[in-house]
VEXDO-135949 format. One record per residue (C-alpha): z, x, y; chain; residue in three letters. Coordinates in nm, 4 decimals, padded with zeros to 6 digits, m for minus. Layout:
       up     east    north kette rest
        Z        X        Y     A  ALA
...
//
This chain:
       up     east    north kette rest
  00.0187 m00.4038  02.6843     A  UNK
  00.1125 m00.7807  02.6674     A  UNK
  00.4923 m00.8571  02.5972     A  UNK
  00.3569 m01.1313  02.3904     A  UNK
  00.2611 m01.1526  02.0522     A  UNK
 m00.0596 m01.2656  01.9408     A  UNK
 m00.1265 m01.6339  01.8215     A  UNK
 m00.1933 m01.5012  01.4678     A  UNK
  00.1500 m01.2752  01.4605     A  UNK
  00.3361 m01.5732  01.5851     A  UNK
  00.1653 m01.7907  01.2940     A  UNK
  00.2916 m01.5401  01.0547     A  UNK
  00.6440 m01.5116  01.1918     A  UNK
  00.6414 m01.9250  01.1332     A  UNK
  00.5682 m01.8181  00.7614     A  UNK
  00.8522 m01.5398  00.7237     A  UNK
  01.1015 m01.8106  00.9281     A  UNK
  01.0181 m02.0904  00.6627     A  UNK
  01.0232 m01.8514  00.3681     A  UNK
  01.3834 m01.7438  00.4760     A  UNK
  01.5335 m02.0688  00.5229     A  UNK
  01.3896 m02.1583  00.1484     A  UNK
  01.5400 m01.7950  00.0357     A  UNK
  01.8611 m01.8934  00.2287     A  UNK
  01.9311 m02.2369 m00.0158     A  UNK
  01.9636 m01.9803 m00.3260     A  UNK
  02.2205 m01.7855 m00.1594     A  UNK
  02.5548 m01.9755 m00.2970     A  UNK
  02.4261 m01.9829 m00.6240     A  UNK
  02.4521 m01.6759 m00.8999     A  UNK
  02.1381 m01.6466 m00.9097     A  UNK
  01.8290 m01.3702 m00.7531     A  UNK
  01.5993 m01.6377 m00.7447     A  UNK
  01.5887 m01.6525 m00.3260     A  UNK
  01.4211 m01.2743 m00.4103     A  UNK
  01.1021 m01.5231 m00.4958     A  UNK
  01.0490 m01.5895 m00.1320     A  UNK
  01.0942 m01.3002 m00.0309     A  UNK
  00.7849 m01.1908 m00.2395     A  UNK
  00.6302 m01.5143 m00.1453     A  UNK
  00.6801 m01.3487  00.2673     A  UNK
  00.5719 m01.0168  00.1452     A  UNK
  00.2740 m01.2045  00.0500     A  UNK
  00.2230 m01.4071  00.3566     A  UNK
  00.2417 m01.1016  00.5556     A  UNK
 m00.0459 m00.9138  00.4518     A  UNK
 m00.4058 m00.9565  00.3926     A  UNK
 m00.6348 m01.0507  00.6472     A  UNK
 m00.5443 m01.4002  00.7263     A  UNK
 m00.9006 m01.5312  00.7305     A  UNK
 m00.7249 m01.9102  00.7050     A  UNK
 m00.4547 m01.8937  00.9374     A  UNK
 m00.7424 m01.7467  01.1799     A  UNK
 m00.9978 m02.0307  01.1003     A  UNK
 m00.7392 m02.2627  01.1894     A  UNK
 m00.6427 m02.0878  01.5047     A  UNK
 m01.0000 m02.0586  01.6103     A  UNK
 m01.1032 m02.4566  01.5548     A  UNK
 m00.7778 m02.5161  01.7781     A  UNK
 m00.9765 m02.2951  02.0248     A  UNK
 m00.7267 m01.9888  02.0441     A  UNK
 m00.8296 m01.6532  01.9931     A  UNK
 m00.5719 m01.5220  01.6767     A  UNK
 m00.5831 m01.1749  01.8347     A  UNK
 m00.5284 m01.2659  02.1605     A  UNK
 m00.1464 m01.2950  02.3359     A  UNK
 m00.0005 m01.6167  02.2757     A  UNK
  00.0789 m01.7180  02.6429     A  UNK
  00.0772 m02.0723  02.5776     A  UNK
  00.4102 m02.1788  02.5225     A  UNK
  00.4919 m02.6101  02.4594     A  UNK
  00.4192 m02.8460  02.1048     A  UNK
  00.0329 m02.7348  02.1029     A  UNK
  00.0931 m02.3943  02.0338     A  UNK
  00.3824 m02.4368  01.8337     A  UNK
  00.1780 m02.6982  01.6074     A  UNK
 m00.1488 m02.4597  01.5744     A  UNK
  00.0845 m02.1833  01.4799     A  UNK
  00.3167 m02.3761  01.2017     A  UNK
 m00.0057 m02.5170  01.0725     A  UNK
 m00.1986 m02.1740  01.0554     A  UNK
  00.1032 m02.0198  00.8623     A  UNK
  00.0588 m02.3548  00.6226     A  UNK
 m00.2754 m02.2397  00.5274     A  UNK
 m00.1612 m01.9001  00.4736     A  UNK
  00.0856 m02.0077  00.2999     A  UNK
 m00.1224 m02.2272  00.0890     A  UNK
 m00.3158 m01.9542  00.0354     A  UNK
 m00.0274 m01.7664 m00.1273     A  UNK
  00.0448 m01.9766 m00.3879     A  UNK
 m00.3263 m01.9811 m00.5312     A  UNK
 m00.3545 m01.6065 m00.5191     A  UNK
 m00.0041 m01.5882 m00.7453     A  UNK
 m00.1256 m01.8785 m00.9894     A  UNK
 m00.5096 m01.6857 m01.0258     A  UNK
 m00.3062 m01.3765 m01.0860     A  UNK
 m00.1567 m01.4988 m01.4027     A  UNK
 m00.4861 m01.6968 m01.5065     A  UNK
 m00.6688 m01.3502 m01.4516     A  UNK
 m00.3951 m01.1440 m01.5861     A  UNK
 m00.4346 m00.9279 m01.2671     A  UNK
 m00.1943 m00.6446 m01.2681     A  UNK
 m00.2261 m00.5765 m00.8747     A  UNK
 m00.3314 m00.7578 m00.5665     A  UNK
 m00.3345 m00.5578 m00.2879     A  UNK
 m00.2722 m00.2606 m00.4541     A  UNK
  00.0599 m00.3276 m00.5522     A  UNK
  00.2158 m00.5775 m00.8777     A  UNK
  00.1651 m00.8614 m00.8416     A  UNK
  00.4475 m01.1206 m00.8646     A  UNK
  00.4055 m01.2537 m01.2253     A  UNK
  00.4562 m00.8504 m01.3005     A  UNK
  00.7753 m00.7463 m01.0549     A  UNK
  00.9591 m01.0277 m01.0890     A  UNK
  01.1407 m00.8913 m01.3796     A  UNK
  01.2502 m00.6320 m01.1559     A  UNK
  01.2819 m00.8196 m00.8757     A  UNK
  01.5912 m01.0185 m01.0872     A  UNK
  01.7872 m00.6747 m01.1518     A  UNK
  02.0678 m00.6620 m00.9714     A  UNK
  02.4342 m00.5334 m01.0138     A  UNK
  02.6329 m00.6684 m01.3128     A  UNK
  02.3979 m00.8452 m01.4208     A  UNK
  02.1639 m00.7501 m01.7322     A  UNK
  01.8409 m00.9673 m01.8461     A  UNK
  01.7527 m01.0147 m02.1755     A  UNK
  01.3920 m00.9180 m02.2065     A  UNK
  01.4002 m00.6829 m02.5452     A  UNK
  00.9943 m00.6663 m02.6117     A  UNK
  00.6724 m00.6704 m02.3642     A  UNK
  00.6076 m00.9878 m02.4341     A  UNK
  00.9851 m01.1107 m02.3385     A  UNK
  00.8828 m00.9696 m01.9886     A  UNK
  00.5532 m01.0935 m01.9360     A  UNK
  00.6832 m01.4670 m02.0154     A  UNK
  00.9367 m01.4162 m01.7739     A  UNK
  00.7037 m01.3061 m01.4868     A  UNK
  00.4409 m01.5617 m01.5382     A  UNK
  00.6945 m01.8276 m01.5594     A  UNK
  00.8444 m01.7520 m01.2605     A  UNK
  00.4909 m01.6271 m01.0883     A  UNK
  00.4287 m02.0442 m01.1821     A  UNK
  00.6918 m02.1784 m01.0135     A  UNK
  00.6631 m01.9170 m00.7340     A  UNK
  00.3193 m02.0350 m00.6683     A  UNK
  00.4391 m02.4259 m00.6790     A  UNK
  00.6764 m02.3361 m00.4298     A  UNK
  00.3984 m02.2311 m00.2078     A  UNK
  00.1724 m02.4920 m00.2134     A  UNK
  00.3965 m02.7193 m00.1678     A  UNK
  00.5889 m02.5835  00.0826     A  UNK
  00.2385 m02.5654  00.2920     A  UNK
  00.2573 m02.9684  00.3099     A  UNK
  00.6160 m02.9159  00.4288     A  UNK
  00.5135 m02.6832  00.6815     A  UNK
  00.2434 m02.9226  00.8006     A  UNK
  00.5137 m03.2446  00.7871     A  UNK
  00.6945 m03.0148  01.0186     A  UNK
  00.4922 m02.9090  01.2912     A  UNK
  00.5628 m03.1676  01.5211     A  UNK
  00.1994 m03.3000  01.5171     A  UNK
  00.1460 m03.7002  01.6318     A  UNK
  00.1898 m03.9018  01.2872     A  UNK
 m00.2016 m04.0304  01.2646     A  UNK
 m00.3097 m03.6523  01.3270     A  UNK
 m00.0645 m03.4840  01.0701     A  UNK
 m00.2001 m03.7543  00.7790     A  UNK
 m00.5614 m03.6453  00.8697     A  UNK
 m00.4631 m03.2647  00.8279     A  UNK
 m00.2660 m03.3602  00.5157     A  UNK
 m00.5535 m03.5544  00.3518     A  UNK
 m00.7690 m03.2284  00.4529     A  UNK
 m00.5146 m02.9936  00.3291     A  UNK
 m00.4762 m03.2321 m00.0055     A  UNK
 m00.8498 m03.2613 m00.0529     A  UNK
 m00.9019 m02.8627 m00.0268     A  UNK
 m00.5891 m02.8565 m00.3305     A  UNK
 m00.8034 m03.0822 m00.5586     A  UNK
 m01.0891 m02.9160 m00.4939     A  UNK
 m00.9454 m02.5645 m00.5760     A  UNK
 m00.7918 m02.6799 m00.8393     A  UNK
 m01.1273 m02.8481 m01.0060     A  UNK
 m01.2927 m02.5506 m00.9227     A  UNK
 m01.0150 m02.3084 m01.1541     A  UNK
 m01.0589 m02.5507 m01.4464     A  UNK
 m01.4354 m02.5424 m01.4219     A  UNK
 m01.3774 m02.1521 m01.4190     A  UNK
 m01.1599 m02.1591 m01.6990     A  UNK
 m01.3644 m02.4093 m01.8930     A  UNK
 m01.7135 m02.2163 m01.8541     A  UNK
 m01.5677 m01.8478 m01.9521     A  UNK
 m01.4666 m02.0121 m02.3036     A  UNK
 m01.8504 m02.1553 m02.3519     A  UNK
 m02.1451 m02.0344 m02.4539     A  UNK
 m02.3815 m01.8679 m02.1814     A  UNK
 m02.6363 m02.1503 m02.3079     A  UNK
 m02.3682 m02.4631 m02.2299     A  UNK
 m02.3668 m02.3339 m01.8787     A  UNK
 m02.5875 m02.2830 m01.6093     A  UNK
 m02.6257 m02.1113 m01.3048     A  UNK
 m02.5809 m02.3698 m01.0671     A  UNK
 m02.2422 m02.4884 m01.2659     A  UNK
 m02.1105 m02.1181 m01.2342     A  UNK
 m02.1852 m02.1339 m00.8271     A  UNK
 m02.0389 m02.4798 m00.8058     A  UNK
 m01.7110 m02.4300 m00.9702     A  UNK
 m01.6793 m02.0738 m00.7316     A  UNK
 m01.7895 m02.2672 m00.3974     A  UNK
 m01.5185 m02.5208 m00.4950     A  UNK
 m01.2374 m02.2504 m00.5992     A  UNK
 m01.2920 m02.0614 m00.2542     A  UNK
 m01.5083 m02.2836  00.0004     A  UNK
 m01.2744 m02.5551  00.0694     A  UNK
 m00.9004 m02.4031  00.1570     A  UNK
 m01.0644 m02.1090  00.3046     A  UNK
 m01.2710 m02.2428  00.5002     A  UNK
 m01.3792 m02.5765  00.5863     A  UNK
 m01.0397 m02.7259  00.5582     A  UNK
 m00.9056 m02.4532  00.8192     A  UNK
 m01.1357 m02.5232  01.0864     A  UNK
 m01.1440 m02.8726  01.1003     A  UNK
 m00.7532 m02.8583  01.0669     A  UNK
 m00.7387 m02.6787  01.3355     A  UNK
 m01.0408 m02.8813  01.5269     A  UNK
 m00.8523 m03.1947  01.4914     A  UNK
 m00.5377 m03.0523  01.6670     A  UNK
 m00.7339 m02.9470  01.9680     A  UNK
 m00.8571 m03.3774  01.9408     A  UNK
 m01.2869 m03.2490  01.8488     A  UNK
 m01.5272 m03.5597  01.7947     A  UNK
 m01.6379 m03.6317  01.4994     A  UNK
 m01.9520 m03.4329  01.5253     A  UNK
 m01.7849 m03.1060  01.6254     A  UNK
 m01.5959 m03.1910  01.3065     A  UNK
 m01.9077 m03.2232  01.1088     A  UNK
 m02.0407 m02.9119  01.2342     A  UNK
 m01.7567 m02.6920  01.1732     A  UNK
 m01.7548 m02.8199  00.8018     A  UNK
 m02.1190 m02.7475  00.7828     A  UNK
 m02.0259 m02.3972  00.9024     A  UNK
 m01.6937 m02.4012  00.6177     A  UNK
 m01.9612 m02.4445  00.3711     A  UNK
 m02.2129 m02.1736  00.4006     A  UNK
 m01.9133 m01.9264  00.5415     A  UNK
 m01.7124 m02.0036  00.1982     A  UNK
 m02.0074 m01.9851 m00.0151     A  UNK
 m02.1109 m01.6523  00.1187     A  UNK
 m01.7556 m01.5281  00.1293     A  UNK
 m01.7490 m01.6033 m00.2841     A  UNK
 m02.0590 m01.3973 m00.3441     A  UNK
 m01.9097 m01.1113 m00.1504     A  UNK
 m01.6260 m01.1506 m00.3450     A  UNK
 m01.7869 m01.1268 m00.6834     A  UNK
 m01.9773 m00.8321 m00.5469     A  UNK
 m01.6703 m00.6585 m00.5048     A  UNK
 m01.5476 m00.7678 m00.8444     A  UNK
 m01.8095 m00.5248 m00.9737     A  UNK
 m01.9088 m00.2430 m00.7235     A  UNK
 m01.5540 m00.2275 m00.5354     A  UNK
 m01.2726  00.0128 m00.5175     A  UNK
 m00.9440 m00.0408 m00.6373     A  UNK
 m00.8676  00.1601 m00.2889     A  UNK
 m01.0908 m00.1054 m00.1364     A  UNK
 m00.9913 m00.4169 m00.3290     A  UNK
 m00.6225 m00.3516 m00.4046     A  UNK
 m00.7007 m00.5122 m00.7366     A  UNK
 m00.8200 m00.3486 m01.0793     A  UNK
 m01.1497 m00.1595 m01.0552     A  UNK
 m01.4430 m00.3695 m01.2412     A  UNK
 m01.2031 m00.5807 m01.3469     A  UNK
 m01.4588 m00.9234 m01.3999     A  UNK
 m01.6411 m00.6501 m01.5624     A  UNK
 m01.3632 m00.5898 m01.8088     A  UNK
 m01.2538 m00.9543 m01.8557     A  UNK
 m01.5969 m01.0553 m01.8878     A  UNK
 m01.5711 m01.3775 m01.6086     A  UNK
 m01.9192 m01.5219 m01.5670     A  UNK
 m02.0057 m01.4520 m01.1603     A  UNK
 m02.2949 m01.5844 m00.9229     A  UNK
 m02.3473 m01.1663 m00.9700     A  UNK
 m02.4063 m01.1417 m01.3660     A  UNK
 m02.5951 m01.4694 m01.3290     A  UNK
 m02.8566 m01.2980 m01.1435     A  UNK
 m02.8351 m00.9656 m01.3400     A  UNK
 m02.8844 m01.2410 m01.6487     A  UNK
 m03.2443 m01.2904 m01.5143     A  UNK
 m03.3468 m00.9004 m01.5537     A  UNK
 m03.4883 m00.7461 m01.8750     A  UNK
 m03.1645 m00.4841 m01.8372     A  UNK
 m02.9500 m00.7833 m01.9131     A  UNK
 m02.8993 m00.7540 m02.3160     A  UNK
 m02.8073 m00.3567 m02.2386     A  UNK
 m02.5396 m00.5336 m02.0125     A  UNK
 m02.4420 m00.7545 m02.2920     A  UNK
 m02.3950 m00.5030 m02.5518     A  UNK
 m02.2483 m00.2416 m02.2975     A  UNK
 m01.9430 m00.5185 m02.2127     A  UNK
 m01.8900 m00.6152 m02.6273     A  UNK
 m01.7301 m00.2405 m02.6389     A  UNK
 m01.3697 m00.2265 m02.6962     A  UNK
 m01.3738 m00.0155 m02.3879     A  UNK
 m01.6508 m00.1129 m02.1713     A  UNK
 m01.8094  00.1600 m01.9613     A  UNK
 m01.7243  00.0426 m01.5692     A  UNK
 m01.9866  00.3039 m01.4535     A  UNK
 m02.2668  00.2034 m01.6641     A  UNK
 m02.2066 m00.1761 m01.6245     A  UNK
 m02.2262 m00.1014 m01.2982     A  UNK
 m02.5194  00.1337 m01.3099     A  UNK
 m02.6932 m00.1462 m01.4792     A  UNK
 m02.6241 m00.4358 m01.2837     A  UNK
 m02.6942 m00.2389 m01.0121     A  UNK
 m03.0455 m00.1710 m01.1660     A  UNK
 m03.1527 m00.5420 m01.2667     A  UNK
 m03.1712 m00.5758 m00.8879     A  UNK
 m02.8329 m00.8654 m00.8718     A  UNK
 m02.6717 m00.6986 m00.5598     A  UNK
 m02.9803 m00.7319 m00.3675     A  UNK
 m03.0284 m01.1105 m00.4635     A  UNK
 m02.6766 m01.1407 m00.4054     A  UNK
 m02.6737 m00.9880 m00.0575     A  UNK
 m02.9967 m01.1489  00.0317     A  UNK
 m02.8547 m01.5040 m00.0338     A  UNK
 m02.5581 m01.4236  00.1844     A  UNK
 m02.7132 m01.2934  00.4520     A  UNK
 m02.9713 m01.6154  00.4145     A  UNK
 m02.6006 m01.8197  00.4681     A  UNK
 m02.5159 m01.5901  00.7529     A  UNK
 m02.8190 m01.6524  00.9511     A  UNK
 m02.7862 m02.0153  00.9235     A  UNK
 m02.4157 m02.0280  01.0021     A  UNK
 m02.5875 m01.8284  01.3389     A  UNK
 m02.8146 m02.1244  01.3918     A  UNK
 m02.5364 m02.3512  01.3935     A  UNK
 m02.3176 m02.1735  01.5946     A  UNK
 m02.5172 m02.2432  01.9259     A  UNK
 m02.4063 m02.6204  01.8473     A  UNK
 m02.0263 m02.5351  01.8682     A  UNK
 m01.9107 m02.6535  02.1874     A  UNK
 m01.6184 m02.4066  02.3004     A  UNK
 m01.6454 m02.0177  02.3241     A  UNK
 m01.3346 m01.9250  02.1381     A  UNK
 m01.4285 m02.0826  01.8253     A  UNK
 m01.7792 m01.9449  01.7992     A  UNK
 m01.6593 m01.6035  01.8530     A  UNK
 m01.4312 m01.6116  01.5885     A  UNK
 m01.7008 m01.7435  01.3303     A  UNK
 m01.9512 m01.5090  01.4927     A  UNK
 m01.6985 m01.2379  01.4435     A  UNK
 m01.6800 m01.3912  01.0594     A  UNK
 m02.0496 m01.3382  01.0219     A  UNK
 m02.0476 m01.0040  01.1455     A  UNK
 m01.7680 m00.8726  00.9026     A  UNK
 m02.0131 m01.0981  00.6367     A  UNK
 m02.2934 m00.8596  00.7199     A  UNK
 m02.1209 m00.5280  00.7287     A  UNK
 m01.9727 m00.6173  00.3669     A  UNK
 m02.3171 m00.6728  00.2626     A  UNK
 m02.4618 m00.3542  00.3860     A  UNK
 m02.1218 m00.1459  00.2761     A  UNK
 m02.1635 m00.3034 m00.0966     A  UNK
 m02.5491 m00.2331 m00.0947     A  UNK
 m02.4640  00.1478 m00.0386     A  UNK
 m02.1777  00.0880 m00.3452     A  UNK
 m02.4785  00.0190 m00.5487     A  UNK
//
């Protein structure tokens, strides 16, 4: 057994160290809001880390293997993989409250413990009614998830990364914000219009921009540019961001239907319940079981398991799968243009976890 860590647990012990030194300027006031970053850690520490991995793997380290390098490189790769992580963390706490998502990861979310997270001795808040303590969370859950994202550019400003390099990841890192951010509107615009004001392709543009960008395509080439890649291994690896991200999203709204809340660690059919218009329903919109699946969500208690029996029926999950495992495949055909071995078998291991999500959510259905 190696007496190192691996590069990915040494990116996410950069994102514990910064979240502590942000805790750490609360401390001298009377105040529990330091307890924010420590949520904001808890955060950083879990999940799968599919960003601070896509970074690691276009600065052509394995995340899972020991971290033997020592020296700036490694140090750099690893503060700027914990920035996307990071980054990550702050959109996940802002959808939260747009979604009104009671868990994530199978426990509250932060916009619903931070009431509790403020208790401490002596010291009594004045939240009388429900609604006194759901303001509370969500405002702090919004400045909690500001904190975040911004303190991703500060982890990037601090890497130690030459200045002209460290702009380029910051303009990468900046343009994956706006997009995400464009993306959410869109999201929030099109679930208050009529299903005629909105197509199909606007619903799959506004998800490839909420997901595709930070996830993906901004990680690699991050990552790519620290290791000094051309500017066609750059083009390439965005090429590959694209299709991964957009495949990733469908997979994503499959599980919004057909997944476990064991599985998902978020509420069980819960775009079925809030009624969010998916790249899923759009297909199950083309069946003749679609106005059942209308009339079945107008309930004041849908039915999960016959929303689910239905969409399942109109034949969405296999157009869905189909179209990701189309992306998959072509992700494989670039992938013999990647020139090192340590960054295609991370995206090759990407594609495989793609397919076996495909074929676990096909037997859901």
């Amino acid at each position: 057994m190696s007496a190192h860590p691996t590069h990915l647990t040494a990116a996410t012990a950069r994102l514990a160290a910064f979240a502590e030194v942000r805790a750490g300027a609360a401390q001298h006031l009377n105040t529990a809001a330091g307890t924010v970053w420590d949520l904001i850690r808890r955060m950083g520490e879990e999940g799968k880390h599919i960003r601070s991995r896509l970074v690691l793997a276009g600065a052509r380290m394995d995340p899972d293997a020991p971290a033997v390098e020592t020296g700036r490189a490694a140090e750099a790769a690893h503060r700027i993989a914990a920035a996307f992580d990071l980054l990550h963390v702050g959109f996940l706490i802002h959808d939260d409250v747009i979604d009104e998502d009671p868990l994530r990861r199978g426990v509250p979310t932060l916009h619903a413990s931070a009431p509790g997270a403020f208790r401490r001795p002596g010291v009594t808040l004045d939240l009388p009614t429900e609604g006194a303590r759901r303001r509370f969370g969500e405002s702090v859950a919004i400045v909690a998830g500001d904190s975040a994202i911004t303190g991703a550019y500060r982890m990037i400003i601090d890497a130690g990364v030459d200045p002209r390099t460290t702009v380029r990841i910051l303009e990468i890192l900046d343009d994956a914000v706006a997009a995400t951010a464009l993306g959410e509107i869109l999201d929030i615009e099109y679930s208050a219009l009529s299903a005629s004001d909105v197509s199909s392709e606007d619903i799959a543009r506004a998800s490839a921009l909420k997901t595709s960008a930070y996830t993906f395509e901004a990680p690699l080439v991050a990552g790519a540019l620290l290791a000094g890649a051309d500017d066609a291994e750059l083009a390439l690896l965005t090429a590959i961001g694209e299709q991964l991200g957009s495949a990733y999203q469908i997979l994503d709204d499959l599980d919004g239907v057909f997944g476990s809340a064991e599985h998902t660690g978020k509420a069980e059919g819960g775009d079925l319940l809030e009624g969010r218009r998916t790249t899923v329903l759009e297909f199950a919109r083309d069946s003749e079981l679609w106005p059942r699946i209308v009339e079945a969500s107008r309930d004041a208690a849908p039915d999960v398991p016959l929303l689910r029996e239905l969409i399942a029926r109109s034949g969405a999950p296999e157009r869905a799968g189909g179209v990701v495992l189309g992306k998959v495949a072509r992700v494989r055909e670039l992938m013999a243009e990647i020139p090192h071995a340590v960054t295609a078998a991370v995206v090759g291991r990407a594609c495989e976890s793609f397919e076996r999500r495909v074929e676990r959510i096909g037997a859901l259905a």
